[in-house]
C-alpha positions as a Markdown table, in Angstrom:
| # | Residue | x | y | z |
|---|---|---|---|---|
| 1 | Unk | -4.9 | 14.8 | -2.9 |
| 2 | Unk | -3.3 | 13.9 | 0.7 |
| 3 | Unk | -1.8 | 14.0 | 2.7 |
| 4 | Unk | -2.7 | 10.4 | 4.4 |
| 5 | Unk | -2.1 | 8.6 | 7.8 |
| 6 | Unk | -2.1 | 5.8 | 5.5 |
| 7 | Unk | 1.3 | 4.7 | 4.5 |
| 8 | Unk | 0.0 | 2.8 | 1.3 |
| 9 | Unk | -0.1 | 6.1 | -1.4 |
| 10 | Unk | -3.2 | 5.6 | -3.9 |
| 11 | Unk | -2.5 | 3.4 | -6.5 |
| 12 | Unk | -3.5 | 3.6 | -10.1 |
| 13 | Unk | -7.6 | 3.2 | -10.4 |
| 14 | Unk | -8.8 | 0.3 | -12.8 |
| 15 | Unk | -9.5 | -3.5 | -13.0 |
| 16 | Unk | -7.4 | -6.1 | -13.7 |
| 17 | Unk | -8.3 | -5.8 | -17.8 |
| 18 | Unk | -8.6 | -2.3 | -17.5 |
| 19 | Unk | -12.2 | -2.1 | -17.8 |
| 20 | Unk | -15.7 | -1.4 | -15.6 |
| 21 | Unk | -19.1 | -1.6 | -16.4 |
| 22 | Unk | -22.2 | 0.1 | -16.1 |
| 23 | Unk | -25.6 | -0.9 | -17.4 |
| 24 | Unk | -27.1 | 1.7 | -20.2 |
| 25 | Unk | -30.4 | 0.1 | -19.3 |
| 26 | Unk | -30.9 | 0.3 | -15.5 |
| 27 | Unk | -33.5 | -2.6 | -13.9 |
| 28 | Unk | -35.3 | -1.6 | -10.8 |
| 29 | Unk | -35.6 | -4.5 | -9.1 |
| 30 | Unk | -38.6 | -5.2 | -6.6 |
| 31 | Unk | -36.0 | -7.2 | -4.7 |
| 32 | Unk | -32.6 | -5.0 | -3.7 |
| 33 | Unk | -29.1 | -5.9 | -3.1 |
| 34 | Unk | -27.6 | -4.9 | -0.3 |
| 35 | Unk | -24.0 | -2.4 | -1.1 |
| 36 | Unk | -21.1 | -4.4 | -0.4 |
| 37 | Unk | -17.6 | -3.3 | 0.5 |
| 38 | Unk | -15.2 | -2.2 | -2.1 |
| 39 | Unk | -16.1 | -0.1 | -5.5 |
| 40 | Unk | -19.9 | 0.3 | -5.4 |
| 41 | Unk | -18.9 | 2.7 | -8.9 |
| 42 | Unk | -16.9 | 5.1 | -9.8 |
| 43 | Unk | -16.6 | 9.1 | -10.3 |
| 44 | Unk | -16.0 | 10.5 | -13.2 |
| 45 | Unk | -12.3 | 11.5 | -12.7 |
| 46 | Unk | -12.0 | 7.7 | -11.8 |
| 47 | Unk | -12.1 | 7.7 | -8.5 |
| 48 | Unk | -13.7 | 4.6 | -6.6 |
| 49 | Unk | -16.8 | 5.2 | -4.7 |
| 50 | Unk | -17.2 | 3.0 | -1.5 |
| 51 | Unk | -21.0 | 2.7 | 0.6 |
| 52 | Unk | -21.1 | 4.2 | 3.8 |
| 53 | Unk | -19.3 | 1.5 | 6.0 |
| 54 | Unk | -15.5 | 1.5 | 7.3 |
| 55 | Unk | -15.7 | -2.3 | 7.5 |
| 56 | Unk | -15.7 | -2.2 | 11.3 |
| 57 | Unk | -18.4 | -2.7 | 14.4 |
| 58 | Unk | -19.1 | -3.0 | 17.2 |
| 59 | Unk | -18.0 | -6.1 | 19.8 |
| 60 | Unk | -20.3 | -6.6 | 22.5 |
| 61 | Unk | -17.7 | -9.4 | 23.9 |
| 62 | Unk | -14.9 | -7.4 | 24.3 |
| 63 | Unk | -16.8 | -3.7 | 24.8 |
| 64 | Unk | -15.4 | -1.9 | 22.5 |
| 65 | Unk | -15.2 | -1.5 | 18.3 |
| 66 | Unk | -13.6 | -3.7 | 16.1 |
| 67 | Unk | -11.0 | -1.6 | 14.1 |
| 68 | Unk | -7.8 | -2.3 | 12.2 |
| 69 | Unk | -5.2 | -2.5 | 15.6 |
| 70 | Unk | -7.9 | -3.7 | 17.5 |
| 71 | Unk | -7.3 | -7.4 | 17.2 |
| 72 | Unk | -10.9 | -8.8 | 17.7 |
| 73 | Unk | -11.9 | -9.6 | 14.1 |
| 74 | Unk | -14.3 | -7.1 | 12.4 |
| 75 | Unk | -17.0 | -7.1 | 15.4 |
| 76 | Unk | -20.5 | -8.4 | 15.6 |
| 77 | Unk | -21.6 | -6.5 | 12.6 |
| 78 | Unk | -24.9 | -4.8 | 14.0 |
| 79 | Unk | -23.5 | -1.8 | 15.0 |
| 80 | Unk | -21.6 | -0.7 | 12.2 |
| 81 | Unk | -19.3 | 2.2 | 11.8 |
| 82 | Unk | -19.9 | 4.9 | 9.8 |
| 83 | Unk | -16.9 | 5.4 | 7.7 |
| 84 | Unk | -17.4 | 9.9 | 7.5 |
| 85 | Unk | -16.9 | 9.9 | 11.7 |
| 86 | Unk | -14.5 | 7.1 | 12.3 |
| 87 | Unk | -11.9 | 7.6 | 9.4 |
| 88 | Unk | -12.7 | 11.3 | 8.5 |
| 89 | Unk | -8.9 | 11.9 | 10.2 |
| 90 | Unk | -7.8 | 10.4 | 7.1 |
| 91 | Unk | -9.6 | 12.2 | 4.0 |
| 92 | Unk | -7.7 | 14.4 | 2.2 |
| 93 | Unk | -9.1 | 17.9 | 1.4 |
| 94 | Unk | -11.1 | 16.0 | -1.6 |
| 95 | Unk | -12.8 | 14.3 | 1.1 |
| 96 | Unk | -11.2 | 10.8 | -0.1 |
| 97 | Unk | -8.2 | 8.4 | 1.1 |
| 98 | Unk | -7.2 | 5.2 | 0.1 |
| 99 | Unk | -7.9 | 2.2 | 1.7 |
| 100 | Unk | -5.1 | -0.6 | 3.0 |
| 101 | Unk | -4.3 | -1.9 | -0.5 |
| 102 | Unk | -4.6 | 1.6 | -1.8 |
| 103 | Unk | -7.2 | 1.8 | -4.2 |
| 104 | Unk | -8.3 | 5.8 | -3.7 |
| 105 | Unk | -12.0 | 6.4 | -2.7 |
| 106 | Unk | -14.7 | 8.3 | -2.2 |
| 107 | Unk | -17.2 | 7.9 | 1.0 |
| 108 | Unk | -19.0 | 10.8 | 1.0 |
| 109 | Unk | -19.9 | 13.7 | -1.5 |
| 110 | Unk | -16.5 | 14.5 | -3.2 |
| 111 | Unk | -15.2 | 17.9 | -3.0 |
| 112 | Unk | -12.2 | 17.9 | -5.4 |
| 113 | Unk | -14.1 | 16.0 | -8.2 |
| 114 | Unk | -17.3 | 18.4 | -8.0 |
| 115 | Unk | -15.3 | 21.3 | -7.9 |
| 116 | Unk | -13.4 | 20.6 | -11.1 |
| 117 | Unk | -17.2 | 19.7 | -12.8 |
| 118 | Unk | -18.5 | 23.1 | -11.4 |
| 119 | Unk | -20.9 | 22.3 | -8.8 |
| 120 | Unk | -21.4 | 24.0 | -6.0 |
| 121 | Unk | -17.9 | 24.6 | -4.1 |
| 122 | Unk | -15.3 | 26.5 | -3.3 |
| 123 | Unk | -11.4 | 26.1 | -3.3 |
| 124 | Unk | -8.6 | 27.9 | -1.7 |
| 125 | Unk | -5.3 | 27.7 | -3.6 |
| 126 | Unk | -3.4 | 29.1 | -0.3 |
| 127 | Unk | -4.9 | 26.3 | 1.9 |
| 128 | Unk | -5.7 | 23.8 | -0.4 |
| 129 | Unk | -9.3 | 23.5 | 0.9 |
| 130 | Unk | -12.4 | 22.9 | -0.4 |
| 131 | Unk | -15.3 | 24.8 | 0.7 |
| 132 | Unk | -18.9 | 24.4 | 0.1 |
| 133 | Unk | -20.5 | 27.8 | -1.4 |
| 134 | Unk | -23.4 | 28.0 | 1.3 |
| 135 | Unk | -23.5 | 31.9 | 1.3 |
| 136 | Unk | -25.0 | 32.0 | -2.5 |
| 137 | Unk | -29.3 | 31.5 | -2.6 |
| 138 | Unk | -28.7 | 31.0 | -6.4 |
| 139 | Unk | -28.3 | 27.5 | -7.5 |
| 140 | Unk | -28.0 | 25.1 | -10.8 |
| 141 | Unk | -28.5 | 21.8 | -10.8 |
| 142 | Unk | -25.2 | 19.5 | -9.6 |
| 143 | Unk | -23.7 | 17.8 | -12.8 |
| 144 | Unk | -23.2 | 14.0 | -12.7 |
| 145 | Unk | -20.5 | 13.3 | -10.7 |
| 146 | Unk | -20.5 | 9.6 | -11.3 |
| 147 | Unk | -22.2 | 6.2 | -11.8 |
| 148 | Unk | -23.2 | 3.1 | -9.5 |
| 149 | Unk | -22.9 | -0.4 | -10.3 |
| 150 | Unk | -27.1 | -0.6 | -10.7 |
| 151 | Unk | -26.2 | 2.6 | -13.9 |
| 152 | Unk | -28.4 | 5.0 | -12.1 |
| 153 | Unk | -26.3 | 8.5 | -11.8 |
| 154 | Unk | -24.9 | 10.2 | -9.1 |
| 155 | Unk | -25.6 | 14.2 | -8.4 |
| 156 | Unk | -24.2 | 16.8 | -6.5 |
| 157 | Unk | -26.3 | 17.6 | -4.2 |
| 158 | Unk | -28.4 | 20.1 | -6.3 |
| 159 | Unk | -31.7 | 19.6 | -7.9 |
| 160 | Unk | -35.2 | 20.7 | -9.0 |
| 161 | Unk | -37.3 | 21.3 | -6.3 |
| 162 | Unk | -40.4 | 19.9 | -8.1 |
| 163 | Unk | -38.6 | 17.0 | -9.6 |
| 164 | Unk | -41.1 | 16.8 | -12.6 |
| 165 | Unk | -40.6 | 20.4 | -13.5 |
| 166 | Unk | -37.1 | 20.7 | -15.1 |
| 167 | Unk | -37.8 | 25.0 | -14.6 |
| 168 | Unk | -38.3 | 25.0 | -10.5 |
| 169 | Unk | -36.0 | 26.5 | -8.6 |
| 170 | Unk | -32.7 | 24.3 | -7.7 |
| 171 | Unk | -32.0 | 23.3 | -4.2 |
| 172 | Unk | -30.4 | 21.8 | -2.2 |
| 173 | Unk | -32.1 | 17.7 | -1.9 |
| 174 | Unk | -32.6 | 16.8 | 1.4 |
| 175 | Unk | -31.8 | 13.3 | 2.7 |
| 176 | Unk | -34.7 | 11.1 | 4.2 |
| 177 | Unk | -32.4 | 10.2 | 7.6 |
| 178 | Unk | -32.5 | 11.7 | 10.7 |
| 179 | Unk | -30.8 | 10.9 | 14.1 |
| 180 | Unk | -32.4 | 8.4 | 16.7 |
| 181 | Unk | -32.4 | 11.8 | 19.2 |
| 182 | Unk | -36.0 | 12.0 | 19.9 |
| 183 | Unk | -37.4 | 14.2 | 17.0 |
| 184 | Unk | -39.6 | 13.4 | 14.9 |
| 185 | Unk | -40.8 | 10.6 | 16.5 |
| 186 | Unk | -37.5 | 8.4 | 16.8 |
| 187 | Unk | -36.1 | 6.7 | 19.2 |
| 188 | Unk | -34.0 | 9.0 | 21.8 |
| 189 | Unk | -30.8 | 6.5 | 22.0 |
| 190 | Unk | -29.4 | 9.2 | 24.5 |
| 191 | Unk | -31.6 | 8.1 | 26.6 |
| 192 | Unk | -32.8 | 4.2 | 25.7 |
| 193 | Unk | -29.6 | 3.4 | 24.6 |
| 194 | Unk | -28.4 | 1.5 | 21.7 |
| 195 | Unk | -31.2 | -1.6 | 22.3 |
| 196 | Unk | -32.8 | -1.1 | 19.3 |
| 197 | Unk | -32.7 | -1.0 | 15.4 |
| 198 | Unk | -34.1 | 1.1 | 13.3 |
| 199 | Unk | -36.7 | -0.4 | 11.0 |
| 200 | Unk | -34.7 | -0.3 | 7.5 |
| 201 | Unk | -31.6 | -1.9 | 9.8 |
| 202 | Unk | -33.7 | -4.6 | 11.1 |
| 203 | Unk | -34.5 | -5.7 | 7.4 |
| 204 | Unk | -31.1 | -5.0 | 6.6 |
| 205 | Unk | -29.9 | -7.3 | 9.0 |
| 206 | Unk | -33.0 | -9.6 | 9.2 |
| 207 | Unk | -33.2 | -8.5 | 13.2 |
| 208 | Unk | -36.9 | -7.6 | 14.7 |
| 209 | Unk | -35.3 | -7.5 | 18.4 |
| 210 | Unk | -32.1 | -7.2 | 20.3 |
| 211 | Unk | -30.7 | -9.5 | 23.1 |
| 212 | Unk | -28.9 | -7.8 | 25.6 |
| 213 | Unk | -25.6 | -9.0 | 24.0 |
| 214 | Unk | -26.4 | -7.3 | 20.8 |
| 215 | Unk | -26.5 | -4.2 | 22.5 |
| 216 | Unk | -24.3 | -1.1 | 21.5 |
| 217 | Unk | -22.5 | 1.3 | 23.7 |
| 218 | Unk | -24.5 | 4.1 | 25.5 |
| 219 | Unk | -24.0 | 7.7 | 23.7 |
| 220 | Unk | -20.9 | 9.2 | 25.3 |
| 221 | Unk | -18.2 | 11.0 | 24.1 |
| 222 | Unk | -16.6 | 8.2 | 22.6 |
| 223 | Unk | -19.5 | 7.1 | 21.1 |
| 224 | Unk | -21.2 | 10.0 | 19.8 |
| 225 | Unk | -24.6 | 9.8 | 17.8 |
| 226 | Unk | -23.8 | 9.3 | 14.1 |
| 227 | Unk | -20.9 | 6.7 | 15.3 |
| 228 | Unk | -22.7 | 3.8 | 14.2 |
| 229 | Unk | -25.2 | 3.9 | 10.6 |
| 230 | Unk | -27.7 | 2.2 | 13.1 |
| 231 | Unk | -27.8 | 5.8 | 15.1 |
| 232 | Unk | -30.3 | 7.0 | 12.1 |
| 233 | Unk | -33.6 | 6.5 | 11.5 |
| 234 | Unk | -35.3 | 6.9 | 8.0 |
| 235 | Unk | -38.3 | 9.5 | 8.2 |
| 236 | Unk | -40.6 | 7.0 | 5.6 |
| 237 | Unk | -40.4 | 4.1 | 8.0 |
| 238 | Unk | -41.7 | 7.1 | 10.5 |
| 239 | Unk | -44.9 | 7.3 | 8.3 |
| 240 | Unk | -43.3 | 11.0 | 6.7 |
| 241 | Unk | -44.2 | 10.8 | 2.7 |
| 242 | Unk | -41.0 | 11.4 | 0.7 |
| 243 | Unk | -41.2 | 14.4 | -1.6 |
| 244 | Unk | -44.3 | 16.6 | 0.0 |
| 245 | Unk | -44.3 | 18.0 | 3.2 |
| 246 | Unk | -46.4 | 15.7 | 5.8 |
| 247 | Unk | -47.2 | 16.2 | 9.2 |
| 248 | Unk | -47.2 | 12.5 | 11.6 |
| 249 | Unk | -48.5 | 12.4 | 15.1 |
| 250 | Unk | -47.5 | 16.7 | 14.9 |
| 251 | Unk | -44.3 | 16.5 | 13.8 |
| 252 | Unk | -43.7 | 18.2 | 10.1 |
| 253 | Unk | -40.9 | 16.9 | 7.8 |
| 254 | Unk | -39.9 | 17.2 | 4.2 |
| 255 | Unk | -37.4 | 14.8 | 2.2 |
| 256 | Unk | -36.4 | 14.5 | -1.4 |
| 257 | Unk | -34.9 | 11.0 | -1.5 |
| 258 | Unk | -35.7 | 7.7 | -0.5 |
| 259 | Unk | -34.3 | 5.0 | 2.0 |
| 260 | Unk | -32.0 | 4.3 | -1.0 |
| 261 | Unk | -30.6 | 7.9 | -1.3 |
| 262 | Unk | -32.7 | 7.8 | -4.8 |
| 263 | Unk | -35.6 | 9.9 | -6.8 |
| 264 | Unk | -37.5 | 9.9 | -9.8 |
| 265 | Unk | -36.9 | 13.4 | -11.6 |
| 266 | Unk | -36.1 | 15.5 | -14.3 |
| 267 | Unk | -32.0 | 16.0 | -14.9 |
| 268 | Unk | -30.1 | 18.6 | -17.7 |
| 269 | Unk | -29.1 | 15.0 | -19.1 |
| 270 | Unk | -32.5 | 13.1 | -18.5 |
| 271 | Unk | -34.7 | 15.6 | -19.9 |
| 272 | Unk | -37.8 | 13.0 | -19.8 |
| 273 | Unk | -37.1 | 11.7 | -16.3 |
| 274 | Unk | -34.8 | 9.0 | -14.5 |
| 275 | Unk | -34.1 | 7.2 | -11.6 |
| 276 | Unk | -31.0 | 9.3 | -9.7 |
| 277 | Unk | -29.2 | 8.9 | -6.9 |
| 278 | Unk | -28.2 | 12.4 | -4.7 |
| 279 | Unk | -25.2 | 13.4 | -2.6 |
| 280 | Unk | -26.3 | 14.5 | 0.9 |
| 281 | Unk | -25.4 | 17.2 | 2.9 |
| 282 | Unk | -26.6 | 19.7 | 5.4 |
| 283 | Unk | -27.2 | 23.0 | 5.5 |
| 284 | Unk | -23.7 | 24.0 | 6.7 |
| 285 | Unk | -21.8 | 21.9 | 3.8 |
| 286 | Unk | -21.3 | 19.1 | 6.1 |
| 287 | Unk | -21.5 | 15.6 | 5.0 |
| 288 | Unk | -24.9 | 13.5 | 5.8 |
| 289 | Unk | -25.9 | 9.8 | 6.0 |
| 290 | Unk | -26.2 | 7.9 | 3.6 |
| 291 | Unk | -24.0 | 10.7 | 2.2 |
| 292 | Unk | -24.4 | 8.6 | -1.9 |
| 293 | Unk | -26.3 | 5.3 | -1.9 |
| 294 | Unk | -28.1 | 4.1 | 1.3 |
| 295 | Unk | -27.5 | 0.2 | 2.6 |
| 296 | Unk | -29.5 | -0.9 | -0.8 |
| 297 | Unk | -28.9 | -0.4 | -4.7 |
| 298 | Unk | -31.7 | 1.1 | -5.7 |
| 299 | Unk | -31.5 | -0.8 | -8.9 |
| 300 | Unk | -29.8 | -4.0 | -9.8 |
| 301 | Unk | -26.2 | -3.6 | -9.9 |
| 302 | Unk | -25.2 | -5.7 | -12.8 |
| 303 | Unk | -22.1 | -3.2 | -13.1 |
| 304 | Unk | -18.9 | -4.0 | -12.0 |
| 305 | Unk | -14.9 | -4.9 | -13.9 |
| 306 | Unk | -14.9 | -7.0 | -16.6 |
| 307 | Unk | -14.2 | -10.4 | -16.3 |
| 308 | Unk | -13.8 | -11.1 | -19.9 |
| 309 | Unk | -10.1 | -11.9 | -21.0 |
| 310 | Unk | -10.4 | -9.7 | -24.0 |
| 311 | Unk | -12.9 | -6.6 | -24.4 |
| 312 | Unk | -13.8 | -5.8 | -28.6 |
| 313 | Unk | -15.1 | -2.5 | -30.0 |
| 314 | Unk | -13.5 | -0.1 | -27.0 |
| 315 | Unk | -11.8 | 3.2 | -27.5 |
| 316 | Unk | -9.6 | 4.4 | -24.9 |
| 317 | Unk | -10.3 | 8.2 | -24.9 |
| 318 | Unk | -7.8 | 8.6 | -22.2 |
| 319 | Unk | -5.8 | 7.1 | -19.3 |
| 320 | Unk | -5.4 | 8.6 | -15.7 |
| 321 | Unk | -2.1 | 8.4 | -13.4 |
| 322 | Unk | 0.6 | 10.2 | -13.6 |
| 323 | Unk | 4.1 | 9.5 | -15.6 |
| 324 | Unk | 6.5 | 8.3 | -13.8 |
| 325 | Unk | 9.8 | 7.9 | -16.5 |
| 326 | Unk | 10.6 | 9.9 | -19.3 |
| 327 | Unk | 9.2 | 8.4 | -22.9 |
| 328 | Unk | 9.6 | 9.7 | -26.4 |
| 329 | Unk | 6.4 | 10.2 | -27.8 |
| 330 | Unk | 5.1 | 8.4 | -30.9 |
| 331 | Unk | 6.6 | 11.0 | -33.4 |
| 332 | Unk | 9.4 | 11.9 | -31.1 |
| 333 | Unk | 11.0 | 14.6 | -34.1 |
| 334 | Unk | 9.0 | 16.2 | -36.8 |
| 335 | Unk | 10.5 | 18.7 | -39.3 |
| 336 | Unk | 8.6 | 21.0 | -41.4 |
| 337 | Unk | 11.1 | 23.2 | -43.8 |
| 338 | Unk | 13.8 | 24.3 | -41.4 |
| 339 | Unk | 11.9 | 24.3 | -38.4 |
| 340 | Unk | 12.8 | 20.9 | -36.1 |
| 341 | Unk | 10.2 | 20.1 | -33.1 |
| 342 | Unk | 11.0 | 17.6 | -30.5 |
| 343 | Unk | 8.4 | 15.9 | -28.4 |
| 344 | Unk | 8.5 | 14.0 | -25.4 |
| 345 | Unk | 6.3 | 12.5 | -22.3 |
| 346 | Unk | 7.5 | 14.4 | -19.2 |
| 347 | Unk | 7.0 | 13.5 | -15.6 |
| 348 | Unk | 4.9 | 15.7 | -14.0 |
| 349 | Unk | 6.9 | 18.6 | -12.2 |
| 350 | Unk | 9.7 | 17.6 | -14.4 |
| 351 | Unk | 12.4 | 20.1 | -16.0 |
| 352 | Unk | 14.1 | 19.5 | -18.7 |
| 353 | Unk | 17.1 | 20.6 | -20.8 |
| 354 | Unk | 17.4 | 20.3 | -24.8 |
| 355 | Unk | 20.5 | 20.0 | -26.2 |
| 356 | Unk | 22.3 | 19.9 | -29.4 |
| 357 | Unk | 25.8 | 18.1 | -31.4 |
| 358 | Unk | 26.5 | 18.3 | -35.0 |
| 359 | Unk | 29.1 | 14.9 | -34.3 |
| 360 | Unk | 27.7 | 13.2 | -30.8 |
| 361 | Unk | 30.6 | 13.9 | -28.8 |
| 362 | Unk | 30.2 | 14.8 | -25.2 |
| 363 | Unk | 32.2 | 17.5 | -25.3 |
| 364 | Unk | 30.2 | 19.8 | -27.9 |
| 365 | Unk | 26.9 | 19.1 | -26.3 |
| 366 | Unk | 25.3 | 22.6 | -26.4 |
| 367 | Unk | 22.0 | 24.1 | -24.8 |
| 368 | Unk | 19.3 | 25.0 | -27.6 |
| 369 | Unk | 18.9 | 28.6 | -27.0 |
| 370 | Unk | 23.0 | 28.8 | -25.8 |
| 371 | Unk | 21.7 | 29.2 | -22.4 |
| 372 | Unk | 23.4 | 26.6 | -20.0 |
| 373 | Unk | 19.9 | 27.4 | -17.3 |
| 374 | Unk | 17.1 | 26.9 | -20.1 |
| 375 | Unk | 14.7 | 24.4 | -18.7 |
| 376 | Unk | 11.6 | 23.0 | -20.5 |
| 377 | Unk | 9.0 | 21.2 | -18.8 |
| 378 | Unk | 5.9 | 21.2 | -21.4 |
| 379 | Unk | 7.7 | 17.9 | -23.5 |
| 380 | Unk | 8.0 | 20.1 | -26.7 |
| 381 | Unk | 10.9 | 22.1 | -28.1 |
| 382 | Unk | 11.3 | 23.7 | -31.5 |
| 383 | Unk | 15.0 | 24.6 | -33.2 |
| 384 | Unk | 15.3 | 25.9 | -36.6 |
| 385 | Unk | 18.3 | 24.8 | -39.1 |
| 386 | Unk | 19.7 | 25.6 | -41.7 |
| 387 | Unk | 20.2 | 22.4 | -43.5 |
| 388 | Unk | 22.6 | 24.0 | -46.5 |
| 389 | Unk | 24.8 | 25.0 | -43.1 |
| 390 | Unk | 24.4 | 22.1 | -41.0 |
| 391 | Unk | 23.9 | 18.8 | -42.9 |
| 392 | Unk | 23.1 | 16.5 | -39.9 |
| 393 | Unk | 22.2 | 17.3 | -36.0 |
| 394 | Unk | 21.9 | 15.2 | -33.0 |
| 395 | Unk | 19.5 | 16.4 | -30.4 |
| 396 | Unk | 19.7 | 15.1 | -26.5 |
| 397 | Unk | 17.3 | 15.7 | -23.5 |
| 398 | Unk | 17.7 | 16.1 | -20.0 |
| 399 | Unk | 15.9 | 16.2 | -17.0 |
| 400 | Unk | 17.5 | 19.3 | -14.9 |
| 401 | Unk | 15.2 | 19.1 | -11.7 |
| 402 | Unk | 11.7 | 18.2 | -10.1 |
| 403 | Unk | 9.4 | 20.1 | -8.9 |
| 404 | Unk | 9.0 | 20.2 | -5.0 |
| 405 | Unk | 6.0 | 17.9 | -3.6 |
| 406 | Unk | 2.7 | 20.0 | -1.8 |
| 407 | Unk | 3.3 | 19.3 | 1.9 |
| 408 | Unk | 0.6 | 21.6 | 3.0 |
| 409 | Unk | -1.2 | 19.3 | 5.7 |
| 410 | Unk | -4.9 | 18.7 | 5.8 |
């Protein structure tokens, strides 16, 4: 995690009381709701998940994007910023940063948490990258790396390739966007310009048409295709037919997922079939749009924190962020026969020093194993005593150092 240009450090994940949601039932609604900003669900190392948006667009008024320094509000809200371009100088080598009020999240597919659930990436302990393994032609299918507000799952970006046949081979799924660059049958908007929306924008946005002050910057340098979510087009609104290869007006193209990032399939965990959403990537590892869950939940999102004042019948199996003061823990000395153990909660990169006084004067305060350097930092310590010797014994700990911080730079 981190470095970030962002001076507010992540703060601890959660709700105000502690708790999130997620329907075990998913609805598929006819209607969908569009993603808003903020949590749209969470990875399952707790990590927020955010849609595809940085917040920002366009401002026809004052030519240029609306941004945090800018000054101009958050723009006219047709051309809107791609978070993975326009903030990607922030992620960390997980591929997620925290936004102004520091709540850590996740954009697009999410290196550090599929690597530590097994999927389909590398890591460098030297540079403290994460690579995607595209040199193996051997697959298995991405774990889940998370849920949506709507309870659908998230995958890596691995699946079946027939998804009704849980023993086809695993592949990579391919996303149902493409740029507006001519191919396919889309707009060229190196060319045109940015005058027009893509179909599953202008339903988005309710917009058939575009006055000439709803117009986006030309592609340039500045404004490179893939700037804006607008610069893609989805190949089903092209006439393309997700899941089989189909040929329109002589152009060929084959897509896994829908306009919501979404397919029916087979799963390891859904055995009979669900409703799943897929990260998206290319060929070369890269991140690609919608990159989790397109503009829409594909299924009601009902999820979300708690706004009861008191939650019954929950078990906290465990609680993320790290220590930050020294605690005993609940049974801070046990003894069995002469053997003593000491227990404690340690901060993380903490050392520590155990020692020992028959009479709790400062002056007779001795290291356990009579060496002055001993340092444990694993928040147990053992001593054996001979109680016919030593009738009473006082025990004291002390942290001797920290651990220096990773400053390796991203």
């Amino acid at each position: 995690m981190g470095p970030w240009n962002n001076p507010n450090l992540p703060k601890n994940q959660g709700t105000v009381n502690g708790v999130y949601r997620f329907p075990r039932t998913p609805a598929i609604p006819t209607s969908k709701t569009l993603t808003g900003m903020g949590s749209i669900g969470f990875l399952v190392d707790g990590v927020s998940i955010y849609n595809t948006a940085d917040g920002f667009s366009y401002s026809y008024a004052n030519s240029k994007d609306a941004s945090p320094n800018a000054g101009i509000g958050p723009g006219d809200g047709i051309w809107n910023r791609d978070a993975w371009p326009n903030e990607k100088v922030s992620f960390d080598n997980a591929q997620n940063h925290p936004q102004p009020s520091g709540q850590y999240h996740a954009h697009v597919t999410a290196f550090g948490a599929r690597y530590l659930l097994g999927d389909n990436v590398l890591y460098n302990e030297t540079t403290k990258e994460y690579l995607e393994n595209i040199s193996t032609t051997v697959f298995k299918h991405s774990p889940i790396i998370g849920w949506i507000n709507d309870g659908l799952p998230l995958y890596g970006p691995y699946g079946y390739s027939d998804p009704n046949d849980a023993s086809s081979p695993v592949r990579r799924m391919v996303s149902g966007y493409i740029f507006r660059d001519g191919t396919r049958g889309t707009a060229n908007l190196n060319s045109t310009g940015r005058k027009s929306l893509p179909l599953w924008a202008q339903q988005a946005q309710n917009k058939t048409t575009l006055t000439d002050s709803q117009w986006g910057p030309n592609v340039s340098t500045t404004y490179e295709l893939g700037h804006f979510s607008e610069d893609y087009d989805y190949l089903g609104d092209l006439g393309f037919t997700q899941g089989v290869s189909s040929t329109v007006n002589g152009y060929t193209a084959l897509f896994d997922l829908n306009k919501y990032n979404a397919r029916w399939c087979k799963t390891p965990e859904f055995p009979t079939g669900t409703w799943a959403y897929f990260t998206t990537i290319t060929s070369s590892g890269a991140p690609w749009y919608p990159y989790n869950v397109g503009r829409w939940y594909y299924g009601s999102p009902t999820g979300g924190a708690s706004t009861t004042t008191a939650e019954s019948n929950l078990v906290q199996y465990y609680k993320g962020s790290t220590s930050t003061a020294e605690t005993w823990s609940s049974a801070p000395v046990t003894v069995s026969g002469s053997t003593v153990t000491l227990s404690w909660n340690a901060v993380e990169g903490g050392t520590y020093q155990v020692s020992t006084s028959t009479d709790l004067s400062s002056s007779t305060w001795t290291p356990l194993s009579g060496n002055a350097n001993l340092t444990e930092n694993i928040g147990t310590k053992t001593d054996t005593v001979n109680t016919s010797t030593t009738p009473k014994k006082f025990y004291k700990l002390t942290r001797t150092g920290m651990a220096t911080y990773d400053n390796v730079g991203y």
